[in-house]
C-alpha atoms as one frame of an Amber mdcrd trajectory, in Angstrom:
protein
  13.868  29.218 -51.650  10.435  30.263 -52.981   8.165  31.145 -51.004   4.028
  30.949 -51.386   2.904  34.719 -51.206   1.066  34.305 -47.881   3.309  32.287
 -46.207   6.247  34.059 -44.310   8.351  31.599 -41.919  10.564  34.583 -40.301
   6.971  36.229 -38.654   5.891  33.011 -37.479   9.421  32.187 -36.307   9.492
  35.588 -34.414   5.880  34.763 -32.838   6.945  31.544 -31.351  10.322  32.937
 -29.869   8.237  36.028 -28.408   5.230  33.731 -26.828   8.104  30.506 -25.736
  10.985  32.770 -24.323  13.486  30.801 -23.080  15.647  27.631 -24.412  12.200
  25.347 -25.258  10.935  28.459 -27.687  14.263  28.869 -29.113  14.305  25.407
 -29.536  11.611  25.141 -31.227  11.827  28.201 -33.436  14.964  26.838 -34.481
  12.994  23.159 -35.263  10.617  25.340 -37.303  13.004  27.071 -39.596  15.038
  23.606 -40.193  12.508  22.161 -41.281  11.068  25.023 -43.717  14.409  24.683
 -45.316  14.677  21.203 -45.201  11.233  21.621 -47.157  11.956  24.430 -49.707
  15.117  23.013 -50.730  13.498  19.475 -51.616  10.695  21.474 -53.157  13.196
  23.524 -55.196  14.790  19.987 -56.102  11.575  18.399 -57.178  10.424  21.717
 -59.069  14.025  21.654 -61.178  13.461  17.686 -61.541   9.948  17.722 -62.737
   9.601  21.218 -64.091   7.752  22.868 -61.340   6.817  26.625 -62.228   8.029
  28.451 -58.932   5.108  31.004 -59.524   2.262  28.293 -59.210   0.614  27.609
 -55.622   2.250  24.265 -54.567   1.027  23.703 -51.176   0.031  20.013 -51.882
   3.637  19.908 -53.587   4.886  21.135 -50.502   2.884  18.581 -48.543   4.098
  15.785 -50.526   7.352  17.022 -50.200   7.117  16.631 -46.042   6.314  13.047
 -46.660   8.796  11.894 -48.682  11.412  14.112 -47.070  10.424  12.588 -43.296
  11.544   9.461 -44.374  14.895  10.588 -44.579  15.547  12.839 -41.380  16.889
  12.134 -37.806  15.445  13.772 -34.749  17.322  14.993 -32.420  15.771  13.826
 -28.940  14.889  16.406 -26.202  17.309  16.057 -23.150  17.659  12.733 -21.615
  14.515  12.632 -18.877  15.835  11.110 -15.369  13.721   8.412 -13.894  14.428
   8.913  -9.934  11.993   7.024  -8.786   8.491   5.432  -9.395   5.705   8.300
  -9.057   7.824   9.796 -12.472   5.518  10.483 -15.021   7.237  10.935 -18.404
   6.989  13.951 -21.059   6.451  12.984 -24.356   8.428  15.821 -26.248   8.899
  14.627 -29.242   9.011  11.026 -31.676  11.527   9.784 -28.893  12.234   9.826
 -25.540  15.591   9.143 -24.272  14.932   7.367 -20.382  17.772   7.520 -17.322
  17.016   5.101 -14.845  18.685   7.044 -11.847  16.673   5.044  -9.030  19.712
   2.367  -8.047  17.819  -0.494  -9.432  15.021  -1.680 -11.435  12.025   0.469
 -11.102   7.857   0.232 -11.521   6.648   3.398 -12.723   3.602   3.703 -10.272
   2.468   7.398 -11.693  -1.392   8.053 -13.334  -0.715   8.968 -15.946   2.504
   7.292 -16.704   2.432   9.440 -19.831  -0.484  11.985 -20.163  -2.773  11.783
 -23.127  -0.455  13.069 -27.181  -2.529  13.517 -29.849  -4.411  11.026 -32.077
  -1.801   9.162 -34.077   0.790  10.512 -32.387   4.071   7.966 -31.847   6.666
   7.792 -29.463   9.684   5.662 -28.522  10.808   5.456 -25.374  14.823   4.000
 -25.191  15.761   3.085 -21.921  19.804   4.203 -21.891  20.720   3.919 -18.000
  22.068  -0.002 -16.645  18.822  -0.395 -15.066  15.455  -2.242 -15.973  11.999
   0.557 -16.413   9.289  -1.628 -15.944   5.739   0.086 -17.047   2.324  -1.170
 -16.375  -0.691  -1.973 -18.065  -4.035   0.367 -17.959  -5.619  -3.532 -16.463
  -2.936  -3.785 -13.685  -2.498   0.054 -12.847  -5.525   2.248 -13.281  -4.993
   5.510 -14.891  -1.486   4.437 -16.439  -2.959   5.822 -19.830  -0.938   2.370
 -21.336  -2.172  -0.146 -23.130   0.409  -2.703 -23.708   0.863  -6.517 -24.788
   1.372  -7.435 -21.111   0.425  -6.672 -17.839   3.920  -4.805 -17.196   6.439
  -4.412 -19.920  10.144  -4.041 -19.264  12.474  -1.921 -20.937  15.832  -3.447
 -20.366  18.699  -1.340 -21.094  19.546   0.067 -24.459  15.997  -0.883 -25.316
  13.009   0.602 -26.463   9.178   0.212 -26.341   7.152   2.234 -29.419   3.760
   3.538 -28.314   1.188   4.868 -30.562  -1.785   7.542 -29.256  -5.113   6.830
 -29.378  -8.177   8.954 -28.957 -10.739   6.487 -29.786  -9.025   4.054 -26.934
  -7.743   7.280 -24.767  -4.608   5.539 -24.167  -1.423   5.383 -25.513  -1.074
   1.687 -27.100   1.805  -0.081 -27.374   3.321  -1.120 -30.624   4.409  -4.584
 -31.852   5.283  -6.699 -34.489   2.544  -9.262 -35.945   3.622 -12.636 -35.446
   2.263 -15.232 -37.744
């Protein structure tokens, strides 16, 4: 792959590994470099398709690149996060959240935050993949959720899934759904 002349992935790849030690930096160092391949070889593609000259700066190329390539890749979801009971607040790790009921029965997340505060667009689905019902509550009904949703509690049945999108204007993470018309 090509690289732009001030940009060297294995330094940065060695400063994340050295600052996260452990499984979550190695994790993540490993995210890092898939995903700078993933980039140079659709950049390399694109520069053979359209005639690209490697030497030129093509850092909104590579940008452009990271769009169209996103649409196309899979994301492996952290480890599945174990609901045991209602005072569980969940971590958002990445754009999905795989949920395991592990109470004995339908549960009412009670915890403030329910999820604490992403980033400003940031989205997240959370899939429900235990036999029992998560049930999460509005910002109106429980204070502090950090949830704004359609209802005053929204239930996650099993293998199903509510999307959530951060806001920073709102300060709440805002649930996503389909316009009806």
């Amino acid at each position: 792959m090509s690289t732009h002349p001030e940009y060297d992935i294995s330094s940065y790849v060695a400063v994340i590994r050295s600052k996260t030690p452990g499984p979550v930096g190695q994790a993540i160092a490993e995210a890092i470099q898939k995903t700078h391949d993933a980039v140079g070889a659709a950049f390399n593609q694109f520069s053979a398709l359209f005639q690209v000259g490697q030497t030129q700066d093509y850092s909104a190329d590579s940008l452009a690149i990271r769009n169209v390539t996103k649409r196309f890749t899979f994301a492996d979801a952290p480890d599945i996060q174990n609901v045991p009971a209602a005072t569980y607040q969940i971590v958002v790790l990445g754009d999905w959240v795989r949920l395991n009921n592990t109470s004995g029965g339908a549960v009412t997340l009670t915890s403030a935050p329910t999820i604490a505060d992403g980033k400003n667009g940031q989205c997240v689905e959370l899939l429900n993949v235990s036999a029992n019902n998560i049930i999460f509550q509005d910002q109106g009904t429980l204070a502090g959720s950090n949830l704004r949703l359609s209802a005053n509690t929204i239930t996650i049945a099993t293998r199903s899934s509510l999307l959530l999108r951060f806001s920073s204007e709102i300060g709440d993470w805002v649930q996503r759904v389909p316009n009806v018309l």
